[in-house]
gemmi code that builds the backbone of each chain (N, CA, C; Angstrom):
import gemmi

chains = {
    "A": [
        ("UNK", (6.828, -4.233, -6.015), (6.226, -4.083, -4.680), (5.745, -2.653, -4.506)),
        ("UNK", (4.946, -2.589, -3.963), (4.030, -0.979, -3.437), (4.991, -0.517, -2.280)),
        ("UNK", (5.135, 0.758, -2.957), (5.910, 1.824, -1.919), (5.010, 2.979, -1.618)),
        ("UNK", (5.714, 3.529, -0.919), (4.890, 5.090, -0.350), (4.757, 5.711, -1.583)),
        ("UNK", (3.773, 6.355, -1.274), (3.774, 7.357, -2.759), (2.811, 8.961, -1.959)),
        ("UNK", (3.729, 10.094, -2.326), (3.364, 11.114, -1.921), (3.057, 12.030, -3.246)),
        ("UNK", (2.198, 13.217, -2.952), (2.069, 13.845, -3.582), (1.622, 15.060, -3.302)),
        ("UNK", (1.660, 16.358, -3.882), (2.370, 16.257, -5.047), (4.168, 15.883, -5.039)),
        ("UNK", (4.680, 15.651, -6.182), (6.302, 15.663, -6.317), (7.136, 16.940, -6.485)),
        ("UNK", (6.115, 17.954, -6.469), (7.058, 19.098, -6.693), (5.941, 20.508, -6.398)),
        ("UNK", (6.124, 21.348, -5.430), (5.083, 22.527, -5.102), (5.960, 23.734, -5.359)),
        ("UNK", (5.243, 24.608, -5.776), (5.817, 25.816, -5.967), (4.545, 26.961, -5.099)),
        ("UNK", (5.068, 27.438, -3.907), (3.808, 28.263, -3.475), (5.345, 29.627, -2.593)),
        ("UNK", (3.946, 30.961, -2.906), (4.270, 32.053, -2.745), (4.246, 32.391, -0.618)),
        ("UNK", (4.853, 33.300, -0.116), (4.884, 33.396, 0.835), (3.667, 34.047, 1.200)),
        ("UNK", (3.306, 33.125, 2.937), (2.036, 33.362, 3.227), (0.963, 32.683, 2.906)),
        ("UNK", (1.383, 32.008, 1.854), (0.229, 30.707, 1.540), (0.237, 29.577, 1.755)),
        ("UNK", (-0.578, 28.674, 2.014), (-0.802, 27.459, 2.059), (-0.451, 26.566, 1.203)),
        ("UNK", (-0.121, 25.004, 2.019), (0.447, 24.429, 1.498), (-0.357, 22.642, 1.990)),
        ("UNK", (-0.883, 21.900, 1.090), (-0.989, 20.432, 1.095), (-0.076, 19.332, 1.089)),
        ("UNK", (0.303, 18.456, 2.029), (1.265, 17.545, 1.082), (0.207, 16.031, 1.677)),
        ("UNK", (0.578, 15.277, 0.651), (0.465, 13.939, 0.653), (0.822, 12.647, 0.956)),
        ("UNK", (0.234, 11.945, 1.820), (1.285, 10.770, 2.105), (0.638, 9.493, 1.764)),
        ("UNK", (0.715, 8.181, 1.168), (-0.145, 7.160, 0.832), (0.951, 5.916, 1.732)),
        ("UNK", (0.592, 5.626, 2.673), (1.719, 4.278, 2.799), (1.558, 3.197, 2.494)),
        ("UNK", (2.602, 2.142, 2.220), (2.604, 0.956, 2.222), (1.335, 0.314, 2.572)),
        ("UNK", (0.535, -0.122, 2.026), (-0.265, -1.049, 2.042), (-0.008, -1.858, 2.969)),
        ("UNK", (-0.994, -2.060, 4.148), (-0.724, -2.685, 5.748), (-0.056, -2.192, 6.684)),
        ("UNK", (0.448, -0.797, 6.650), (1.495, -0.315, 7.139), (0.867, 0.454, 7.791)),
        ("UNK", (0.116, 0.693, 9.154), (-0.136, 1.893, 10.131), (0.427, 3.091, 10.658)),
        ("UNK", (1.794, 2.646, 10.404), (2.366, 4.208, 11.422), (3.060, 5.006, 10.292)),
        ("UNK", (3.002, 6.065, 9.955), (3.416, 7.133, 9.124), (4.621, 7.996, 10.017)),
        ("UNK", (5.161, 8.461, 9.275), (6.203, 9.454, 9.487), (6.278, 10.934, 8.507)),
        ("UNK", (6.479, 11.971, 9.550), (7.336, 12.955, 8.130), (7.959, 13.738, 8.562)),
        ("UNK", (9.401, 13.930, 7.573), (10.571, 14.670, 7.940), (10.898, 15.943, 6.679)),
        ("UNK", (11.388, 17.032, 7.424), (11.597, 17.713, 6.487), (13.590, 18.011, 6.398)),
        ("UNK", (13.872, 17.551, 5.475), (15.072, 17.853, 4.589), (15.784, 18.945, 4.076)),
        ("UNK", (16.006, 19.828, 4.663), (16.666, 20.961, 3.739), (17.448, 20.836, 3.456)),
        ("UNK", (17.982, 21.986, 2.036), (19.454, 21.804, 1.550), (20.221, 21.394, 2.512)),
        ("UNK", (21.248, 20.327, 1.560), (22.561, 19.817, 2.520), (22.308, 19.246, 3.928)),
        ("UNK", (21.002, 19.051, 4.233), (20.344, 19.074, 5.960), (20.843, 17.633, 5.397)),
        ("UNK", (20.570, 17.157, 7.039), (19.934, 15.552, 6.933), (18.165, 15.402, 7.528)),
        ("UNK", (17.828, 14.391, 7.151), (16.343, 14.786, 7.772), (15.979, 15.256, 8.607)),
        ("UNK", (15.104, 16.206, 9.372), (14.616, 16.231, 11.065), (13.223, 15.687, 10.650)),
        ("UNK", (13.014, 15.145, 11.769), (11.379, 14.449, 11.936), (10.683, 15.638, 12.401)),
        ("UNK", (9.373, 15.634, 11.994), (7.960, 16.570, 12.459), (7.326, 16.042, 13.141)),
        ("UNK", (6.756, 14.694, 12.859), (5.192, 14.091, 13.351), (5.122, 12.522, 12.875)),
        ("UNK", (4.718, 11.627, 13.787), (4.180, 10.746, 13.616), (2.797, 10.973, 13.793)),
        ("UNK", (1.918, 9.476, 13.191), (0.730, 8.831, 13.619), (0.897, 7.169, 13.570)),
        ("UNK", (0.555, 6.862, 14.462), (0.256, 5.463, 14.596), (-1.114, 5.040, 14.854)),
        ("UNK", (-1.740, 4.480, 13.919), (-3.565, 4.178, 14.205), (-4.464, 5.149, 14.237)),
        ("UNK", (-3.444, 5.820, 12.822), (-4.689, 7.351, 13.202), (-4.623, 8.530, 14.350)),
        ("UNK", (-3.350, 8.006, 14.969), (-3.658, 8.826, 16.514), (-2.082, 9.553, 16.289)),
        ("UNK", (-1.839, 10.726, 16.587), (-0.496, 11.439, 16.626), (0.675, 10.192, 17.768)),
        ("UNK", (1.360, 9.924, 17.231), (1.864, 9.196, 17.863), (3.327, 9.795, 18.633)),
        ("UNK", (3.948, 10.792, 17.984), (5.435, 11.625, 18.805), (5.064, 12.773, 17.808)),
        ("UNK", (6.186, 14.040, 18.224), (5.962, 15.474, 17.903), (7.281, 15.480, 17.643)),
        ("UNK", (8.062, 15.985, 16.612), (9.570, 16.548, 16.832), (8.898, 18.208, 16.285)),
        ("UNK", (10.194, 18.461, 15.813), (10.461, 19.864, 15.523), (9.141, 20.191, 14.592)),
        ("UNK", (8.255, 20.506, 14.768), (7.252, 20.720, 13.852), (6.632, 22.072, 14.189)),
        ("UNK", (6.827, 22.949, 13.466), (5.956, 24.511, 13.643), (4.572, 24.556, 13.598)),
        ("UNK", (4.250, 25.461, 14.555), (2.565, 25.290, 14.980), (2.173, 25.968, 14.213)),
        ("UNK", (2.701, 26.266, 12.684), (1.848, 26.886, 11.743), (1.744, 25.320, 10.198)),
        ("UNK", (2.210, 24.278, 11.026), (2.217, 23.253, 10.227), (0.844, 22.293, 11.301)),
        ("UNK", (0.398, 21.357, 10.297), (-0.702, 20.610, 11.287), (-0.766, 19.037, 10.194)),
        ("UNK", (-0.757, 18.094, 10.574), (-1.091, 17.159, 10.226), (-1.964, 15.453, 10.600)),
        ("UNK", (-2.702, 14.872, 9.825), (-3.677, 14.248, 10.469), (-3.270, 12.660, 9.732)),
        ("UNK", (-3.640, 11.682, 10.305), (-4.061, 10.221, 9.163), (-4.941, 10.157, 9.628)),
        ("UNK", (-5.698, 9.620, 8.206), (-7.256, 9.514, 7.487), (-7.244, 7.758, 7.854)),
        ("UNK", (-8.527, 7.639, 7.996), (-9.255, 6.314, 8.005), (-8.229, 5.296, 7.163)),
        ("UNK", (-8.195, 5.633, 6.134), (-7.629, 4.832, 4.979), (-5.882, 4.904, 5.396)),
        ("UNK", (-5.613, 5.589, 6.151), (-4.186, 5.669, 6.624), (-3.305, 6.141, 6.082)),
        ("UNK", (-3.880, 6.884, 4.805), (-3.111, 8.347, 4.481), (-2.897, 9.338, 5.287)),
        ("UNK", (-1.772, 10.419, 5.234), (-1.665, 10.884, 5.926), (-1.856, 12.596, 5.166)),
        ("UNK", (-2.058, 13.753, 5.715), (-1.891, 14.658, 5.119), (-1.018, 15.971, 6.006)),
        ("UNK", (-0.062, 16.512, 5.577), (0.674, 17.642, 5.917), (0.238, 19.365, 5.685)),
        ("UNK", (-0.441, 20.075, 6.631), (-1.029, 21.321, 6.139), (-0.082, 22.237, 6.592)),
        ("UNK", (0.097, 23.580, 5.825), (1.665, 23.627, 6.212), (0.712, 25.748, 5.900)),
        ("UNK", (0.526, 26.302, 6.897), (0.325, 27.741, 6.779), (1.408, 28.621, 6.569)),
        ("UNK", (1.379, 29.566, 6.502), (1.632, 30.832, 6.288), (2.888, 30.507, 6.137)),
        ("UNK", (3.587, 30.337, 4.855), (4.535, 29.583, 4.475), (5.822, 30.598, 4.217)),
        ("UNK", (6.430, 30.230, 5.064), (8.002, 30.913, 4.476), (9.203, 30.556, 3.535)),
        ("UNK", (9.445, 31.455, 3.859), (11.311, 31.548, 2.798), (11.581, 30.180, 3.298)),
        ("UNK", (11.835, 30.124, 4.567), (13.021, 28.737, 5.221), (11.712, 27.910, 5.180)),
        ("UNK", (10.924, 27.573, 4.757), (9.598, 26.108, 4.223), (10.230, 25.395, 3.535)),
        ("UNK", (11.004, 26.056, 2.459), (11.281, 25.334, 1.121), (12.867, 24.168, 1.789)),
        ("UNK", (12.229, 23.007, 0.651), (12.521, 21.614, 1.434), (12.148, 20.556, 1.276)),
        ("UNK", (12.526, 19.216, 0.837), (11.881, 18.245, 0.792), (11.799, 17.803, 1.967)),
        ("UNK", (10.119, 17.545, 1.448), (9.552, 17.082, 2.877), (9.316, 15.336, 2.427)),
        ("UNK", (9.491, 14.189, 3.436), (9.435, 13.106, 3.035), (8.538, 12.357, 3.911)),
        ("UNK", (7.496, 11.219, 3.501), (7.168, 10.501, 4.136), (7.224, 9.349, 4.602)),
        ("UNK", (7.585, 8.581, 5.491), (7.656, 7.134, 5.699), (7.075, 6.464, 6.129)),
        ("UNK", (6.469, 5.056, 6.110), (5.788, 4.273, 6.369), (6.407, 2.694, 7.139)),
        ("UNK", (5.588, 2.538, 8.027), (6.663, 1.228, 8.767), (4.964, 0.519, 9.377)),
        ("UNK", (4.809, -0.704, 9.766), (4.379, -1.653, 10.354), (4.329, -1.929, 11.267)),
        ("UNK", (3.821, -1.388, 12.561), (3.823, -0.742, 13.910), (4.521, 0.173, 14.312)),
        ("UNK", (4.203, 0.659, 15.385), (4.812, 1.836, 15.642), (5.940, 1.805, 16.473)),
        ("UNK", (6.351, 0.586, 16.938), (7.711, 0.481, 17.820), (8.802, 0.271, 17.032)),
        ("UNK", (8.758, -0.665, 16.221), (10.200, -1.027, 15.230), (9.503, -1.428, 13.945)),
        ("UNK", (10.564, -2.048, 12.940), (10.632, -2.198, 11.976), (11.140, -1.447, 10.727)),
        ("UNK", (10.745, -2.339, 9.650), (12.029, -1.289, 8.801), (10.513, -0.182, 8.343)),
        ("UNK", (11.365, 1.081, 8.529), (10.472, 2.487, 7.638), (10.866, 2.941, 6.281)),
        ("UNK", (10.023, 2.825, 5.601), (9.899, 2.644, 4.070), (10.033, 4.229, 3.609)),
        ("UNK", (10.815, 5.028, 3.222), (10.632, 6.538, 2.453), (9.927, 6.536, 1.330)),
        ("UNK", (8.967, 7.851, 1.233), (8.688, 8.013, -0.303), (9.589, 8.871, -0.717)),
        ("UNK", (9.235, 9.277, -2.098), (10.192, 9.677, -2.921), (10.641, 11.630, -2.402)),
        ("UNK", (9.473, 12.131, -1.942), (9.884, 13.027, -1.178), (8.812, 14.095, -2.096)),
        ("UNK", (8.079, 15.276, -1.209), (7.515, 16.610, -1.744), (8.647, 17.772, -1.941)),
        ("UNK", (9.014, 18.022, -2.986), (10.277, 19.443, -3.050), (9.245, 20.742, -2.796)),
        ("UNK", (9.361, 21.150, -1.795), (8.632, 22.493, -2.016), (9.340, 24.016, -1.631)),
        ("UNK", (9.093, 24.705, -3.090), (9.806, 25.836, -3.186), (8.859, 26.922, -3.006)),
        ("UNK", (8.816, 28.092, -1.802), (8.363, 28.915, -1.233), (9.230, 30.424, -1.959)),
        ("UNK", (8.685, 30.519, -2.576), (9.180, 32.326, -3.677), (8.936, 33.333, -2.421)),
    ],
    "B": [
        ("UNK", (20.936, 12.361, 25.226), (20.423, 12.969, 24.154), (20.581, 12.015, 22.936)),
        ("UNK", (19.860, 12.463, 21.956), (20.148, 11.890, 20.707), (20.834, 12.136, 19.790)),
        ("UNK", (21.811, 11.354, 19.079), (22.831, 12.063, 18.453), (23.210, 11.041, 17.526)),
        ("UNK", (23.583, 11.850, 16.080), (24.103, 10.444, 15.216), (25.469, 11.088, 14.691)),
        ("UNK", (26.743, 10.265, 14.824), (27.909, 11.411, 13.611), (27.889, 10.191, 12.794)),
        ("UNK", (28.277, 10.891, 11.852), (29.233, 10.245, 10.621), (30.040, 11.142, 10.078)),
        ("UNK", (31.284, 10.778, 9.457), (31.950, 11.559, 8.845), (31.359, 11.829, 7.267)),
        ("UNK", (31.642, 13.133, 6.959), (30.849, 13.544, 6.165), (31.075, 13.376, 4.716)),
        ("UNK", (32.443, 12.987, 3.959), (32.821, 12.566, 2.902), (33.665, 11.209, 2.767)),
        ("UNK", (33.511, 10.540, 1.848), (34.673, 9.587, 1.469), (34.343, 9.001, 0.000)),
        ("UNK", (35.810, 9.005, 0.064), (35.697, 8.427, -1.818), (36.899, 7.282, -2.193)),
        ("UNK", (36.409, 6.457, -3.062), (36.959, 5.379, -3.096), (37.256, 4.773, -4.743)),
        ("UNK", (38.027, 4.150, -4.885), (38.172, 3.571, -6.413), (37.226, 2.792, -6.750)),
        ("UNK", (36.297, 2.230, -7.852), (35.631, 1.808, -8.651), (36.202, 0.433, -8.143)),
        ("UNK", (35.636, -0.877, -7.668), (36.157, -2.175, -7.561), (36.619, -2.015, -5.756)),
        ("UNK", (37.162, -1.178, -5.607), (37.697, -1.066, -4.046), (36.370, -1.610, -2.872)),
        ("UNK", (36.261, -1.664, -1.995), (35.307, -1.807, -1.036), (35.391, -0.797, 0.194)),
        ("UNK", (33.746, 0.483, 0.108), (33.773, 1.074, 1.280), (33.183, 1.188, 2.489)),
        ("UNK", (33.902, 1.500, 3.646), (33.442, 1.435, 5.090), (32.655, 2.935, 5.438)),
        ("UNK", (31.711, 2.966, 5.878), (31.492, 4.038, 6.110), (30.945, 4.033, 7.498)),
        ("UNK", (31.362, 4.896, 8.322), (31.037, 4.355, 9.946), (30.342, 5.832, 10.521)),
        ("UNK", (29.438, 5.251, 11.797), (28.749, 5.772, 12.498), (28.384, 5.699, 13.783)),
        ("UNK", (28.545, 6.858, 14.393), (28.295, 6.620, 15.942), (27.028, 7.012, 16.080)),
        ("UNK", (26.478, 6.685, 17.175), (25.058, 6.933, 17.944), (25.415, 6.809, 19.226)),
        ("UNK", (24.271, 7.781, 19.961), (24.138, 7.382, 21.228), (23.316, 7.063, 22.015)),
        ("UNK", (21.834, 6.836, 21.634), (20.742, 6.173, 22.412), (20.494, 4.411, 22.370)),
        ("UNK", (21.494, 4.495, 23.675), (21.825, 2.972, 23.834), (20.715, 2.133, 24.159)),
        ("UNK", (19.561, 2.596, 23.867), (18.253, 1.794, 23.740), (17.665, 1.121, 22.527)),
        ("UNK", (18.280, 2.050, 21.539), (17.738, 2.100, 20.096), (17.617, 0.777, 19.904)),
        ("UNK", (16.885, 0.015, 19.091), (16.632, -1.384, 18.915), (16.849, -1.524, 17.590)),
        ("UNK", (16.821, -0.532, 16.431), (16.695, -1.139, 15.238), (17.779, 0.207, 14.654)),
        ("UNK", (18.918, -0.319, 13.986), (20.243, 0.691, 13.080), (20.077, 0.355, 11.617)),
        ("UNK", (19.829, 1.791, 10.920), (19.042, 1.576, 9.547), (20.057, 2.441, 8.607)),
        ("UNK", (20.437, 2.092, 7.602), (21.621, 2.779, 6.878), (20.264, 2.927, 5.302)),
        ("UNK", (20.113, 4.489, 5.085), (19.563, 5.061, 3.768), (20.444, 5.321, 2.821)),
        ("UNK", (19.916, 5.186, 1.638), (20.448, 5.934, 0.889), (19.825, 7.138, 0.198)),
        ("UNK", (20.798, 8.104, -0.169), (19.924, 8.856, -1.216), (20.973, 9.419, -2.317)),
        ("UNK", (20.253, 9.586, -3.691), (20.970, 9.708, -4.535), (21.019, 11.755, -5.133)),
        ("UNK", (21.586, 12.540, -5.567), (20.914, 13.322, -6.250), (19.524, 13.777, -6.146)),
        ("UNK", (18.607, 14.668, -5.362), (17.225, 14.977, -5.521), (16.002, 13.627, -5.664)),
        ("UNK", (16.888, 12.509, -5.181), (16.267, 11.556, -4.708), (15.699, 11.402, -3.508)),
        ("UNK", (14.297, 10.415, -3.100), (13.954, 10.181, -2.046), (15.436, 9.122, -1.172)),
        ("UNK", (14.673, 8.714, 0.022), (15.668, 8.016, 1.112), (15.172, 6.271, 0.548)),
        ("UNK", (15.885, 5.874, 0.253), (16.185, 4.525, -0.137), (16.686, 3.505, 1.163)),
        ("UNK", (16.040, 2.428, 1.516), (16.244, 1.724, 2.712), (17.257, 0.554, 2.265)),
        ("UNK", (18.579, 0.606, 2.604), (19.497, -0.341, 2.251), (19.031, -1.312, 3.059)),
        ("UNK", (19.479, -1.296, 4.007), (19.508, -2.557, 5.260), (19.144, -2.243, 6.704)),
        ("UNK", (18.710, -2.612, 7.610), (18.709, -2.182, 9.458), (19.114, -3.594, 9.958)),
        ("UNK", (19.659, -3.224, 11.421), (19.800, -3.860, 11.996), (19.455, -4.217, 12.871)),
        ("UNK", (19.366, -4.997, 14.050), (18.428, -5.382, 15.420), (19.545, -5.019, 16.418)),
        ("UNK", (19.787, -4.761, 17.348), (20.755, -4.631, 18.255), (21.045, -5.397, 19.228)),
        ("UNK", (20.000, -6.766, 18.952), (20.968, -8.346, 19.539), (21.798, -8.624, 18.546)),
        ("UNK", (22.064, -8.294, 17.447), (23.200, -8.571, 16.355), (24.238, -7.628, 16.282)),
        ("UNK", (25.415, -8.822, 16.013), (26.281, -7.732, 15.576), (26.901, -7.860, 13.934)),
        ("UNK", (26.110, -8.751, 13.051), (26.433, -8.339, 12.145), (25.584, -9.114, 10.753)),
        ("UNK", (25.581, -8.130, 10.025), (24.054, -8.569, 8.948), (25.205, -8.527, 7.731)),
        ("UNK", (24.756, -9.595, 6.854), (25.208, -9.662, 5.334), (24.028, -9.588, 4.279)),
        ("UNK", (23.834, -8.496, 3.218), (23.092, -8.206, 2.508), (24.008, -8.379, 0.895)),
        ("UNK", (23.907, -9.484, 0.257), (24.953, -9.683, -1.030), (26.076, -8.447, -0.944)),
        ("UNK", (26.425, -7.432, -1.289), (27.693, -6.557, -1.535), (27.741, -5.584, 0.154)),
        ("UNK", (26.779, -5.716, 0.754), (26.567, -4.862, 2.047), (26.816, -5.659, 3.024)),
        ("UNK", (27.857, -5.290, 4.176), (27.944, -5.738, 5.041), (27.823, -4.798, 6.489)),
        ("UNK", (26.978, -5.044, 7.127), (26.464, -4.070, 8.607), (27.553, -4.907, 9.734)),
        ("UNK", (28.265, -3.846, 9.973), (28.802, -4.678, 11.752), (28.226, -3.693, 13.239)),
        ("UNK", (27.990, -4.119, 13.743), (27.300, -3.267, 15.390), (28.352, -3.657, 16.470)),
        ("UNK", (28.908, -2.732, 16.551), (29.387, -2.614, 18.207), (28.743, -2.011, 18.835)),
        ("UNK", (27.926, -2.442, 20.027), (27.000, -2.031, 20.574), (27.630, -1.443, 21.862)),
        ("UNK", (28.762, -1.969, 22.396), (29.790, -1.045, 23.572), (30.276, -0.127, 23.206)),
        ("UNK", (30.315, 0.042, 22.082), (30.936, 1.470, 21.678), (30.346, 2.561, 20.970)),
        ("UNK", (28.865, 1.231, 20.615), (27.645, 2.398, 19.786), (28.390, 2.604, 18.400)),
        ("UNK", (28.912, 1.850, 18.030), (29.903, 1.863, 16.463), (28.874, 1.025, 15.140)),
        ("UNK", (28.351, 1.525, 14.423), (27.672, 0.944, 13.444), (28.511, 1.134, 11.570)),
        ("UNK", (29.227, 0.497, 11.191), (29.832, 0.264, 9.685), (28.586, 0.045, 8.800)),
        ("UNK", (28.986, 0.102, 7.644), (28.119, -0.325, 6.090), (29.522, -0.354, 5.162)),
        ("UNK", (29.405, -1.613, 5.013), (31.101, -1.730, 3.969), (30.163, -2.322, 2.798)),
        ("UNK", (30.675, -1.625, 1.654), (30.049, -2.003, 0.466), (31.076, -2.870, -0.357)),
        ("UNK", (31.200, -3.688, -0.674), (32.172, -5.213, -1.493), (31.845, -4.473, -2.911)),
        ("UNK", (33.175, -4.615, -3.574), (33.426, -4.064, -4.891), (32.582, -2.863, -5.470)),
        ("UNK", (32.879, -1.646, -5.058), (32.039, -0.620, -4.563), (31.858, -0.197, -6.628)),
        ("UNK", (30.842, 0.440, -6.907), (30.728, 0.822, -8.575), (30.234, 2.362, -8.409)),
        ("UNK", (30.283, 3.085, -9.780), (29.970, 4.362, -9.463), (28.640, 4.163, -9.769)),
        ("UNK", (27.439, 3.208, -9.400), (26.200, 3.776, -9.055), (26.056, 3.556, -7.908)),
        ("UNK", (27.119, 3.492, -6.836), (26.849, 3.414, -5.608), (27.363, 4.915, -4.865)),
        ("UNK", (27.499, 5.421, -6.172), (27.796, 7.358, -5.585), (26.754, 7.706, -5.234)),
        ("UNK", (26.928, 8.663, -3.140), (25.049, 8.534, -3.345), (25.231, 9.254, -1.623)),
        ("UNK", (24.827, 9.876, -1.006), (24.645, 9.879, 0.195), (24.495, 9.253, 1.367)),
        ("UNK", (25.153, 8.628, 2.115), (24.621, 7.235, 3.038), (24.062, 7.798, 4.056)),
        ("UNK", (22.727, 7.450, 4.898), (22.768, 7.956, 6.105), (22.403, 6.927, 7.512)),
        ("UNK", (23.233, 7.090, 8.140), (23.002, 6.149, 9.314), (21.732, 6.957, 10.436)),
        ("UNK", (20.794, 5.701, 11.251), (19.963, 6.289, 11.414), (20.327, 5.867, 12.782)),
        ("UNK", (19.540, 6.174, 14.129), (19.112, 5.136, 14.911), (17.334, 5.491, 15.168)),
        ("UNK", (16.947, 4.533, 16.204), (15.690, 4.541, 16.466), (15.638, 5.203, 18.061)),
        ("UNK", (14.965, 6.222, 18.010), (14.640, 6.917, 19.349), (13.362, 6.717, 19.901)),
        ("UNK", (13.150, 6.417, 21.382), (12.141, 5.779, 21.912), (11.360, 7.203, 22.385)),
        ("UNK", (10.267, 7.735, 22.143), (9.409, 9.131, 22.920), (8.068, 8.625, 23.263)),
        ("UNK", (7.919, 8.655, 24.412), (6.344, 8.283, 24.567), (5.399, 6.847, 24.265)),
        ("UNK", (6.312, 5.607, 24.127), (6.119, 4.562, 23.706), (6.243, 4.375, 22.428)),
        ("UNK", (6.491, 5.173, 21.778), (6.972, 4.884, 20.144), (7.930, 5.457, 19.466)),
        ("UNK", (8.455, 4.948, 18.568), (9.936, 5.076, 18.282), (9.865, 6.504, 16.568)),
        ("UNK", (10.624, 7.085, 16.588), (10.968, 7.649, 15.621), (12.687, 7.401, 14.620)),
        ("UNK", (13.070, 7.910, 13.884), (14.225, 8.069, 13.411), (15.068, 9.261, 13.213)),
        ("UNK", (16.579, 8.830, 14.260), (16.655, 10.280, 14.480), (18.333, 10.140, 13.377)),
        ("UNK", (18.823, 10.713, 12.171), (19.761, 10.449, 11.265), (20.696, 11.510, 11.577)),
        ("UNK", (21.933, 10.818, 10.904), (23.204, 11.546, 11.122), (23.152, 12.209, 9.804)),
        ("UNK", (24.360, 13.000, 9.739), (24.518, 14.243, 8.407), (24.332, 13.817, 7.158)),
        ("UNK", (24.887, 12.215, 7.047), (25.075, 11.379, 6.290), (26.522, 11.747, 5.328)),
        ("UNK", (26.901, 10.896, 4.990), (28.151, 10.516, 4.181), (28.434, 10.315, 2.822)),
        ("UNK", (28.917, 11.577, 2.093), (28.879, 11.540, 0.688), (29.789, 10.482, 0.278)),
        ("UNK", (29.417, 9.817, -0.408), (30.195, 8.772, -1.011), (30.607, 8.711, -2.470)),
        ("UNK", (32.193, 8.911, -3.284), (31.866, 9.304, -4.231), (32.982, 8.191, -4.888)),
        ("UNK", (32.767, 7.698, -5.967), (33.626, 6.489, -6.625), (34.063, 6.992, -7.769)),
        ("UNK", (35.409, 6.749, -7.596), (36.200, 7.378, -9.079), (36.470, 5.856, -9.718)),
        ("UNK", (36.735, 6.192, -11.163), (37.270, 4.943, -11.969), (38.785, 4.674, -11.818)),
    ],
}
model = gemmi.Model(1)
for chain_id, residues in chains.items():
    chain = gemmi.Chain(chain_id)
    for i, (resn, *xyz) in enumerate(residues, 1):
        res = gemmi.Residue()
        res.name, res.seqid = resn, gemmi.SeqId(i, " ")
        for name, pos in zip(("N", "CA", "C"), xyz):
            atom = gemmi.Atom()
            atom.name, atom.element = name, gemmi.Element(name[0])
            atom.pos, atom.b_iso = gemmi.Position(*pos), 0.0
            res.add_atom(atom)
        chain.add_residue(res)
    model.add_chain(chain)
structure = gemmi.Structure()
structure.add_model(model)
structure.setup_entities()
């Protein structure tokens, strides 16, 4: 069966720079999620979209920005990147935006030098 | 507010069966979702639950919901050491007409022989 698939699986970027991440969901699946993970953390949520449209806001820094594309990928732009960035960041995918089960991908590790 | 505990370790014999329990408190939440994750693994979707139920059977997984007390279990039947792994109990938080996932610390789970 088709799962989320993000990419890249592993970033290595210097402080102050920019950062891409990737989200592909589930095939039929509209509403996206993404949480970032730090050591020993448990997830916190950043951002939904549901239909393309930002759908809730959690803890997400206004030097981070993210959009879903037509195709219902999603993408994570992540500026002027710090020490405390580094983190798997994960995406999930679910089948409306009120309930259902939300599918994780495998997760972006990104290490900020 | 939103809030998830779990206790943060437990370990169990190889063949034994474990409980691992969780409180929440957004007595709205509609859907209780137990992850897993392994080692530098993504979040793995064991099972959720609906919160007109109080109890789901998944072959070796069993979910019970007390919903008066906001008490959510995951007992694993003849537990093996590839079920060493992080558990995390989730609930579903309602913001703005759409729901997110808000997770507890999650629960190291570790199986000796």
């Amino acid at each position: 069966a088709a799962g989320v698939i993000q990419s890249p699986r592993h970033l290595i970027k210097e402080k102050r720079e920019t950062a891409t991440l990737k989200c592909y969901p589930i095939p039929r699946h509209d509403t996206v999620y993404w949480y970032q993970q730090g050591p020993g953390q448990d997830p916190q949520f950043l951002i939904s979209f549901y239909e393309k449209m930002q759908s809730d806001k959690g803890s997400i820094p206004d030097r981070f920005s993210a959009q879903q594309f037509s195709d219902y990928h999603s993408e994570l732009n992540m500026s002027s990147l710090e020490l405390g960035d580094s983190a798997l960041y994960f995406c999930a995918s679910s089948l409306g935006g009120l309930a259902g089960a939300k599918f994780f991908g495998p997760g972006t590790r990104l290490t900020v030098l | 507010g939103e809030d998830v505990e779990q206790s943060l370790f437990l370990s169990v014999r190889e063949g034994d069966s474990s409980v691992i329990n969780c409180t929440y408190t957004d007595s709205s939440s509609t859907y209780l979702y137990w992850y897993k994750q392994e080692p530098g693994a993504g979040l793995q979707l064991l099972t959720y639950i609906f919160s007109n139920m109080d109890m789901k059977q998944d072959q070796r997984l069993t979910v019970l919901l007390n919903k008066k007390d906001k008490h959510l279990s995951l007992r694993i039947a003849d537990t093996q050491t590839g079920d060493s792994a992080i558990y995390f109990c989730a609930e579903t938080a309602f913001s703005g007409g759409y729901n997110k996932l808000i997770f507890g610390a999650g629960t190291r789970l570790a199986v000796h022989p």
